[in-house]
C-alpha positions in Angstrom: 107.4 151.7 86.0 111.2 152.9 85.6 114.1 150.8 84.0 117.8 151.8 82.9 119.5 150.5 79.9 123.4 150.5 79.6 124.2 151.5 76.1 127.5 150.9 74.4 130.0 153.5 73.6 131.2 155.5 70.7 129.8 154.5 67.4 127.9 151.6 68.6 125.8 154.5 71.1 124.9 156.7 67.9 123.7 152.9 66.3 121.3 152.3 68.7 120.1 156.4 69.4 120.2 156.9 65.6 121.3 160.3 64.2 119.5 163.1 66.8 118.2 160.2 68.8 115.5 159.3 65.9 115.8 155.7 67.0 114.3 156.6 70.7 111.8 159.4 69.4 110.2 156.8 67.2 110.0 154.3 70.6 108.6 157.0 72.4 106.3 158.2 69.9 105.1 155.0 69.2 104.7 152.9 72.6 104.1 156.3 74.4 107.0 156.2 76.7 109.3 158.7 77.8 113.5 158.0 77.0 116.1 159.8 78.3 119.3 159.1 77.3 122.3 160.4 79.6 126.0 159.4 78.9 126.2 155.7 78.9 122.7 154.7 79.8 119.1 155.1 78.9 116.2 155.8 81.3 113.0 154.4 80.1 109.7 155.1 82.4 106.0 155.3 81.7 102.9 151.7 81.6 104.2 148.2 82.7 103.6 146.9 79.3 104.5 149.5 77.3 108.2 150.1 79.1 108.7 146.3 78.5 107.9 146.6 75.0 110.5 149.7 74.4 113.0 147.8 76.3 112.8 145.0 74.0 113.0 147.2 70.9 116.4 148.6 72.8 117.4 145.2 73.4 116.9 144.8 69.1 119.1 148.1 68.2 122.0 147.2 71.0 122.6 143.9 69.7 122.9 145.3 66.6 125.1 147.8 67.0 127.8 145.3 68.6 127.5 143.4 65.6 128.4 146.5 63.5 125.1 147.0 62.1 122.3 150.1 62.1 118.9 149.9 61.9 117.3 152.1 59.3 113.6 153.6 60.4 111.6 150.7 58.7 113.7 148.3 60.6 113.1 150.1 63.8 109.0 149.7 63.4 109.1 146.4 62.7 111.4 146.2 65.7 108.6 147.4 67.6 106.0 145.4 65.8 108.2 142.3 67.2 108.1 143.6 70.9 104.2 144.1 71.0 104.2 139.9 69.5 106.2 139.2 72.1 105.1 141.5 75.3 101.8 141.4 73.7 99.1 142.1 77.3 96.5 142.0 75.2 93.7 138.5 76.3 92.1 136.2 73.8 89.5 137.6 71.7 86.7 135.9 73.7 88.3 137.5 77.0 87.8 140.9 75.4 86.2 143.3 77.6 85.4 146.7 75.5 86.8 149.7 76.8 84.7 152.5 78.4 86.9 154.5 76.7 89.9 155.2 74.5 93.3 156.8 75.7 94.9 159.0 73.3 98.1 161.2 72.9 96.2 164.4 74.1 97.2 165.1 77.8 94.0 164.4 79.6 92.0 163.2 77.0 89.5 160.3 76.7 87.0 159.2 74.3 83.9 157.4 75.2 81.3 156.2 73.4 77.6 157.9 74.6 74.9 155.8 73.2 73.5 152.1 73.5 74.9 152.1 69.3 77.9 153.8 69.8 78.7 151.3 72.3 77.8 148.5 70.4 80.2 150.1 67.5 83.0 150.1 69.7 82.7 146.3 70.9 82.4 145.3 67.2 85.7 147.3 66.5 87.3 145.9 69.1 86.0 142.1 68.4 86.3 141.9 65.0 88.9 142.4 62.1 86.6 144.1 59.4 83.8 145.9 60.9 81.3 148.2 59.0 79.4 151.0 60.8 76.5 153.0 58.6 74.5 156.1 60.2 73.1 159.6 59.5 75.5 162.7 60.3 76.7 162.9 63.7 76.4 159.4 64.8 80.1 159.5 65.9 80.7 156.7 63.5 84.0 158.8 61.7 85.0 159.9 65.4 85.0 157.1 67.1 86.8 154.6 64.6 89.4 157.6 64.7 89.7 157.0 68.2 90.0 153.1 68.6 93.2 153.8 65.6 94.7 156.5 67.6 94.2 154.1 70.8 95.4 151.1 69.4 98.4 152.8 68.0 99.1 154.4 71.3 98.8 151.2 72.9 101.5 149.1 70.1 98.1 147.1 69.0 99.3 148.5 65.3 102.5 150.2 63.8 100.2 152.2 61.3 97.1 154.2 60.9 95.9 154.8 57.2 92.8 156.8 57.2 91.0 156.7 53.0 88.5 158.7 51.8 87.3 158.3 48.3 87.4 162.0 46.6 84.3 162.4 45.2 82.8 165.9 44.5 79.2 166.8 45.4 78.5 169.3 42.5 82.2 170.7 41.8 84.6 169.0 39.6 87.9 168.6 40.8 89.6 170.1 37.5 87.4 173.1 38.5 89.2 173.9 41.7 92.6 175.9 42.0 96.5 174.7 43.2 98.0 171.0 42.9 96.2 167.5 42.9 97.2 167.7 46.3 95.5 171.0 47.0 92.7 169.4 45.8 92.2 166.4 47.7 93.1 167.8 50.9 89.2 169.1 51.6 87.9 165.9 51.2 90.4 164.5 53.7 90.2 167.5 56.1 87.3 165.7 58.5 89.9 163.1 58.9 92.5 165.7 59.9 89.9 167.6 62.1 89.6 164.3 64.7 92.7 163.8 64.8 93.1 167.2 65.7 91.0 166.4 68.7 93.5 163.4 69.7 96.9 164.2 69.5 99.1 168.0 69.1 99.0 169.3 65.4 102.9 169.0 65.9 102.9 165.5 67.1 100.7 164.7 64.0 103.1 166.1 61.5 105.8 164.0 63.2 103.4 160.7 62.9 102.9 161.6 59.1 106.8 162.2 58.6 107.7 158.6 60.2 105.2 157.2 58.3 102.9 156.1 61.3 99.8 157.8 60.0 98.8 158.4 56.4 95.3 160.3 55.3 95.3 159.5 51.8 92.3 159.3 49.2 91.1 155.9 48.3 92.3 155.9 44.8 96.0 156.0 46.1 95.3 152.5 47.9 95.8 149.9 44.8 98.3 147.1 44.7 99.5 147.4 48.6 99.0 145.5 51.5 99.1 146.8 54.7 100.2 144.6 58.1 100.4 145.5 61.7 97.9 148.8 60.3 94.2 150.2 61.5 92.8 150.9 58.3 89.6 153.1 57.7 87.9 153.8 54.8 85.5 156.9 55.5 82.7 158.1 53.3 82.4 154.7 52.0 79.2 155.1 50.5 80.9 156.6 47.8 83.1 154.0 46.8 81.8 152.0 43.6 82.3 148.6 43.5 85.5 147.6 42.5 86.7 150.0 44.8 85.2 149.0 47.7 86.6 145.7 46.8 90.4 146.9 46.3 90.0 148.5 49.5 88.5 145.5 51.7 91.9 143.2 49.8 94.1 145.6 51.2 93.5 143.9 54.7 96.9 142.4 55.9 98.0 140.7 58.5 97.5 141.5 62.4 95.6 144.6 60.9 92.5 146.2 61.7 89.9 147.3 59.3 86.9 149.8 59.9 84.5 151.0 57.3 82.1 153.8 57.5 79.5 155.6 55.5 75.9 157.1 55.1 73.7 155.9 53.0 71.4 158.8 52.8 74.4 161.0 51.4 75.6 158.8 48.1 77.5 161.4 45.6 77.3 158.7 42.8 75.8 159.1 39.6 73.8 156.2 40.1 73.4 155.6 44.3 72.8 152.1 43.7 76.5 151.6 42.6 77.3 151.9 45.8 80.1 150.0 47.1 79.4 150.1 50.8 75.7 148.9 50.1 76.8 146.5 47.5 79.9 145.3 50.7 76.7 144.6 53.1 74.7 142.9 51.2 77.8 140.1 50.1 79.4 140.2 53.6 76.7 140.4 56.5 76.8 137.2 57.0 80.7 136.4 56.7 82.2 135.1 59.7 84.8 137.3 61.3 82.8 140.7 59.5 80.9 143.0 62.2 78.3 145.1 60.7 76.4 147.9 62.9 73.8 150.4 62.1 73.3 153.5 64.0 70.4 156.2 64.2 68.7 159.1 65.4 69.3 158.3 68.8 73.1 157.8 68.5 73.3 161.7 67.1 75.7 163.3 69.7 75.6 166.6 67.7 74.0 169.4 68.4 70.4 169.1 69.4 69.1 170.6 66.0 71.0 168.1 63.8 69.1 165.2 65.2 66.0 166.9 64.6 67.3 167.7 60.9 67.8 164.1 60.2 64.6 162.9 60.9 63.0 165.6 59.1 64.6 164.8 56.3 63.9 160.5 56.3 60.5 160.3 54.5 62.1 162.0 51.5 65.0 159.4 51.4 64.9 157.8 48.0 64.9 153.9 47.5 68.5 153.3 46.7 69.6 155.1 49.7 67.2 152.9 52.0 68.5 149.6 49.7 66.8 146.6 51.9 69.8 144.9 52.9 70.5 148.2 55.3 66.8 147.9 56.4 67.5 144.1 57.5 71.0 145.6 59.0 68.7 147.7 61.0 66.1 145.2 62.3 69.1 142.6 62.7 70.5 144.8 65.5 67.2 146.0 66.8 65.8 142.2 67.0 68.8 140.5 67.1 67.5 138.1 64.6 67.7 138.2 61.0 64.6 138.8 58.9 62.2 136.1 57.7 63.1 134.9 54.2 60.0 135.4 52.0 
């Protein structure tokens, strides 16, 4: 779909394009849109929905420019948080049909789940608010909560992405390692980095991170906000504690998305059975509007050898990392029943 905007003169013109034209790079960044602006017009083409969502947000900057006002960047993305409420194509959540796959910013690209699980993770994620995925390495439980963000934002479902890890060290102490605390935090927040890598250009990432429309930050930097209109995903969960699993889960704010993942054969506490992701499933499987999947072997979409690696390495698990509220998770899904009470 094509549609041209008239845009006022002088002054009023540089109000609604912002200095450079920041205003229309942060409607096409967002809504995924192409804007051209020539002379006295703007030419805005790309999805049905998502050109009558930009269009709105125009319609928001031009009729405040001919009352003499500018709109700084926040008031721009909230702009556009106003235009998906109102242009909003998205059905009822009992109408939802999952996707067989996510668009994102890379030319070309799609992501699809492969596996009965991986499906199953993706409906959740789509179905639910707060949705908690646990599986062994290479599930494709990090990748493809990654994805359903990137999608979501692409598509104006959220204004934000913040993607948490909690920094914890397996065998090297943070003092230990050389450069700023920033330096040292980065490696645990890398993996994050490393999807979205496989999403969008590196330059369009460092734009999204300068307009504040993806964070990667580690979990301790979370307290006291609350986050709207966001996907949120805490990675590596099974190393929050307890309190910080629950600072994270109360940072849920409206219209937001919330995804937490982890392995629970991989806890870097002191004591694994501090473990605020296990601690999370045992209080919330059976809260009403939480989604709670397990994934296995058979979901490993790595190479061949990792899946093989895995289960070599399950009878040596120890108990806290096979706590029996993940054991019920796992014959929940299987069954689709919970397990007897004793």
């Amino acid at each position: 779909m094509e549609l041209t905007i008239e845009l006022p003169a002088g002054d009023q013109r540089v109000a609604v394009t912002g200095p450079a034209e920041r205003n229309l790079k942060m409607v096409r960044e967002t809504l995924g849109v192409t804007l051209i602006a020539r002379g006295d017009t703007v030419r805005i083409s790309g999805d049905t929905h998502a050109v009558g969502r930009a269009a709105l947000v125009l319609e928001r900057l031009i009729e405040a420019a001919e009352q003499g006002r500018s709109m700084n960047r926040r008031q721009v993305l909230d702009a556009i948080a106003d235009a998906d409420r109102q242009h909003d194509p998205r059905p009822r959540p009992d109408e939802v049909t999952p996707a067989a796959s996510f668009d994102v910013y890379l030319r070309g690209r799609r992501i699809e789940p492969k596996t009965d699980g991986q499906r199953a993770y993706v409906r959740a994620i789509q179905q639910h608010d707060l949705t908690f995925c646990i599986g062994p390495a290479g599930t494709g439980k990090t990748y493809l909560a990654v994805a359903a963000a990137v999608s979501m934002l692409k598509r104006g479902e959220v204004r934000k992405l913040v993607l948490v890890r909690p920094a914890v060290e397996a065998g090297e102490k943070l003092g230990f390692l050389p450069g700023t605390m920033q330096d040292k935090v980065n490696p645990y927040l890398r993996p994050l980095l490393d999807a979205l890598n496989d999403m969008m250009e590196f330059d369009q990432i460092e734009r999204f991170m300068a307009a504040d429309l993806i964070e990667i930050v580690p979990l301790a930097f979370m307290r006291g906000r609350t986050l709207n209109d966001a996907c949120i995903l805490c990675d590596e969960a099974q190393n929050t504690t307890r309190s910080q699993m629950l600072m994270f889960l109360t940072r849920l704010g409206h219209g937001s998305k919330m995804i937490v993942t982890g392995d629970t054969s991989q806890i870097d506490l002191p004591d694994p059975r501090d473990s605020g992701l296990i601690d999370a499933v045992r209080r919330l499987r059976r809260t009403r509007g939480v989604a709670m999947l397990t994934l296995d072997g058979a979901d490993i979409v790595r190479h061949d050898l990792v899946q093989r690696i895995v289960a070599a390495y399950e009878p040596n698990q120890t108990p806290p990392q096979q706590a029996p509220e993940v054991q019920e998770l796992a014959f929940e899904q299987t069954t689709g029943h919970p397990p007897a009470s004793e």
